[in-house]
N, C-alpha and C positions, 0 to 999 in steps of 0.2 A: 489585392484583396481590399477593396473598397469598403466602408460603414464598419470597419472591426475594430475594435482597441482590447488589447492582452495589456492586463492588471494584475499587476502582481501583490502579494501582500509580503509581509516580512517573516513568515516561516521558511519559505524555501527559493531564495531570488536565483542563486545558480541555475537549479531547472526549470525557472521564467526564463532567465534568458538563453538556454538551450532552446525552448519549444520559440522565442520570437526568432531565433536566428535561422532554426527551420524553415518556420512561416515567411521567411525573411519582410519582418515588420518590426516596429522601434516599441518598446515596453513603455506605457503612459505614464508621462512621470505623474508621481503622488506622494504627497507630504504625510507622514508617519511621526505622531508623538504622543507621549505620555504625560499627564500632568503629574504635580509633585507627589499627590494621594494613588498614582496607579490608573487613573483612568486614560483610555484611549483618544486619541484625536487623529482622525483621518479627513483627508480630502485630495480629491481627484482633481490633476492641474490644468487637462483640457476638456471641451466640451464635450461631453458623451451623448447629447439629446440624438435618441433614434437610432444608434447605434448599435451593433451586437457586442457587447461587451462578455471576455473573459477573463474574469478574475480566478490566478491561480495561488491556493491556498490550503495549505496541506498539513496536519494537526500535527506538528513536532512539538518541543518542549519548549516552552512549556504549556500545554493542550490548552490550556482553558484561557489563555491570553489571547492566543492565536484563533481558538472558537468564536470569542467576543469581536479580534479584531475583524473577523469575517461578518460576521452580523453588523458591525458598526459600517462595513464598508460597503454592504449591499442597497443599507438602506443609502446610504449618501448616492448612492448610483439610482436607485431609486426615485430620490427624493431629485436629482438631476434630471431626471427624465429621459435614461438611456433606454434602446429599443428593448432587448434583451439580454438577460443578466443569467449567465450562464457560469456556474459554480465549478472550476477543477480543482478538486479535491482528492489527490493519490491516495492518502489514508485518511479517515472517517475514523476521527477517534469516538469512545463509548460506543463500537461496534462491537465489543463482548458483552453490553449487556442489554440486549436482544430481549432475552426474558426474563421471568423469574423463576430460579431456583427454588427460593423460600421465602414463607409469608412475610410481609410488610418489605418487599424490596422494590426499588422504581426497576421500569423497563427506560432506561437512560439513550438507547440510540431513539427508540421512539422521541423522545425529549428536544434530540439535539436535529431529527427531522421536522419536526412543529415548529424548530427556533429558524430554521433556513428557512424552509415554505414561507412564513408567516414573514419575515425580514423583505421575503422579494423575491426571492431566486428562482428562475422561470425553470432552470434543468439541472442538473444535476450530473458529473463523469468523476469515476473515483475507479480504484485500483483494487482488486481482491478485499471486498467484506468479508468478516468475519464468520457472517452467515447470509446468507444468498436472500433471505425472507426479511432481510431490512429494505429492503428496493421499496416491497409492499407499503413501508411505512411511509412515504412518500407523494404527496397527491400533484408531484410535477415530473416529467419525463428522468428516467437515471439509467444511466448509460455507463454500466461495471463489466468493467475488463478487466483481465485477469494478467498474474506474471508469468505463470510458468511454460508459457512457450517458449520464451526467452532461456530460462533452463536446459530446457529440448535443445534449443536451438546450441547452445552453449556446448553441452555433454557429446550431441553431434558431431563437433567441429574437433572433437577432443578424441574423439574415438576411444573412449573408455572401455573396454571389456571386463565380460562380468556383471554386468550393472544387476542390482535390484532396487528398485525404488520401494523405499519404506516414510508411509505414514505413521505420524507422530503420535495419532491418535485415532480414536473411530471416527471422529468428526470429519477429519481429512480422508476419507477412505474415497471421497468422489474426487476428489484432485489428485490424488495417487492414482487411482483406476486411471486416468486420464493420461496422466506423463507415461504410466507403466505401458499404456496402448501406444503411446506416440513412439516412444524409442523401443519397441517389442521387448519388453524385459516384464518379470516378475512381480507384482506386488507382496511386500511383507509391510504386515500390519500390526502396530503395539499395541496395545492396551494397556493401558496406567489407568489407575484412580486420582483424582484430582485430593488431594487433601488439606490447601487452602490457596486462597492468592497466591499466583507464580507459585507454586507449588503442587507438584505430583510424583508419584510415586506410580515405575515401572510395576508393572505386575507379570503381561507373558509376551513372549514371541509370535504372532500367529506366523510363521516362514521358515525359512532357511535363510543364512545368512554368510555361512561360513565359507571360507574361500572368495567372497565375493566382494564387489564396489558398492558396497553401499550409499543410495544418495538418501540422503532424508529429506522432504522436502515439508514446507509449512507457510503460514503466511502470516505470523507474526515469531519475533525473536524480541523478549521482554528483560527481563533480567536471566534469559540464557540460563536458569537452572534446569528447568526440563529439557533443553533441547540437548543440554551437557550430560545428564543422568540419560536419556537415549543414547547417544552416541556413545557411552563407556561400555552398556548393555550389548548393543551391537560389536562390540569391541571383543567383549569378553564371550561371544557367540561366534568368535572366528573370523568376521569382515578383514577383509586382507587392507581394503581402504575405504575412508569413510567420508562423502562430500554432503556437508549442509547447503540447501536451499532458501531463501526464504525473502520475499517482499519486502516486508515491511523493519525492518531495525531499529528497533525503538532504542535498545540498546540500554534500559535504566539500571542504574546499581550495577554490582558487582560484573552486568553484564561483559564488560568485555575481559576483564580477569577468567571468567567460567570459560571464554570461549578460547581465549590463551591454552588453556589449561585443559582444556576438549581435546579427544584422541582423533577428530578431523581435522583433515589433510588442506583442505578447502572449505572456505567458508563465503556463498555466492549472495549479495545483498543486490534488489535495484535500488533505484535516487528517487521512492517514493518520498523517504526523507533524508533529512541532509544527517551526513555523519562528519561530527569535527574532526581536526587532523590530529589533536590527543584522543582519539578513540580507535584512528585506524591500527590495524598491524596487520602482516605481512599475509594471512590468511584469508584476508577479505579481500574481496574483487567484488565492482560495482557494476552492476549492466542495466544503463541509461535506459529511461521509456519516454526521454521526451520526445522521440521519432514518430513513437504511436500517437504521442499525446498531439501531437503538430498536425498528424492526419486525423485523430477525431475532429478534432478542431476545425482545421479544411471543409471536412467532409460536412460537419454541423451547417459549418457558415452557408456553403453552397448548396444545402437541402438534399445534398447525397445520399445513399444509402451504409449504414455503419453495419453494413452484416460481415462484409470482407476481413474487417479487421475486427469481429467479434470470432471469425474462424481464424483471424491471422493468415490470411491468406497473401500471398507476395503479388502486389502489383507490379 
């Protein structure tokens, strides 16, 4: 793979160097520091002039260091005069706020798509948004894929009987409909009231649940209080077993005490972001996307068509 260089930033170097070892290519070295006040220093150690460069950079904790250190390191690719400068970003933090709820609030993913646009960055590949209608905010190509085929694919191999797949909320009701068609099973759908940050409150069952596997499936898990008030809910409505789903693991606060402490069996995260080894416990299993992310990649480079792997179809 001629004229490519994979840049990695310092949020998530494991799955840089899964998707080079796919690609089977060396990660460009680049110098990473901080001055004594906090600010960032980046530079890239070989020449990038004209090249397709991918930097991968993915908003873990702490988001807003990692935000900056991606703007600081676009423009240095930039200001190098790389061909193109192509953004992989698994999760897209400030994609909850999309809109506004109520008067005087910013629309913040818009915010943090003007700060990439305007930095440099020719396109744009990320992992399940939050909402489908941030792409629009975007005046350069973005290329969102989704997790939960890998779900599918997972529950498959497991032969689970019983299964109902249950959305977490109405929001999820199109990614539910979807895993529920893939594996011919059920949808049961919650309905909760949000009653403030990381905070809601179950209200009804739209299903059945009782006797059954219930998977819950979602695309973020935050501080884990709603996803643990679902799954007690389901609990106490009969589920004989209960498996969470879900993307993105932000994992803040309390989160992984709630999910210790959660009446599910299983608890399935991918490597959109990194999870420390004081956070793991024995209920989580990881299922890697830096496979897909190595054939976006590919397929980017060589001006292929990415519709295969927007169906997840097996080459």
């Amino acid at each position: 793979m001629g004229k490519i260089q994979l840049i990695s930033g310092s949020s998530h170097p494991q799955l840089a160097r899964k998707i080079a070892r796919y690609l089977k290519i060396s990660l460009t070295p680049t110098q990473i520091d901080h001055f004594a006040d906090g600010e960032i220093y980046f530079r890239i150690k070989n020449k990038v002039r004209g090249d397709d460069i991918y930097f991968i950079q993915t908003m873990s904790f702490p988001i807003n260091d990692h935000l900056m250190e991606l703007l600081i390191a676009i423009d240095a690719l930039k200001r190098a005069s790389a061909g193109r400068i192509n953004v992989v970003c698994p999760y897209l933090c400030y994609s909850r706020q999309e809109r506004k709820d109520t008067s005087r609030e910013p629309i913040s993913s818009k915010l943090v798509a003007n700060l990439i646009t305007k930095a440099g960055a020719d396109r744009l590949i990320t992992i399940d948004l939050h909402a489908d209608a941030i792409q629009g905010f975007y005046d350069i190509p973005v290329d969102h894929f989704v997790g939960y085929p890998k779900f599918v694919e997972y529950l498959e191999k497991k032969k689970y009987k019983d299964l109902v797949i249950v959305s977490p909320d109405i929001g999820g009701v199109k990614r539910g409909r979807q895993i529920a068609g893939l594996l011919k099973a059920p949808l049961v759908v919650i309905d909760k009231r949000r009653t403030g940050k990381n905070q809601a409150e179950v209200l009804t069952i739209i299903g059945e649940v009782k006797g059954k596997t219930a998977v819950v499936v979602d695309d973020i898990v935050d501080t884990a209080g709603t996803i643990n008030g679902v799954a007690r809910v389901l609990k106490d409505q009969g589920a004989k077993e209960i498996i969470i789903c879900a993307t993105h693991a932000l994992l803040s606060g309390k989160a992984v005490e709630n999910l210790e402490k959660c009446p599910a069996s299983k608890i399935l995260f991918t490597d959109t972001l990194p999870i420390p080894k004081e956070k793991m416990i024995v209920k989580f299993e990881i299922i890697s996307l830096a496979k897909l992310l190595s054939k976006v990649i590919r397929r980017i480079h060589y001006g292929r068509s990415l519709g295969a792997l927007f169906a997840w179809e097996k080459e």
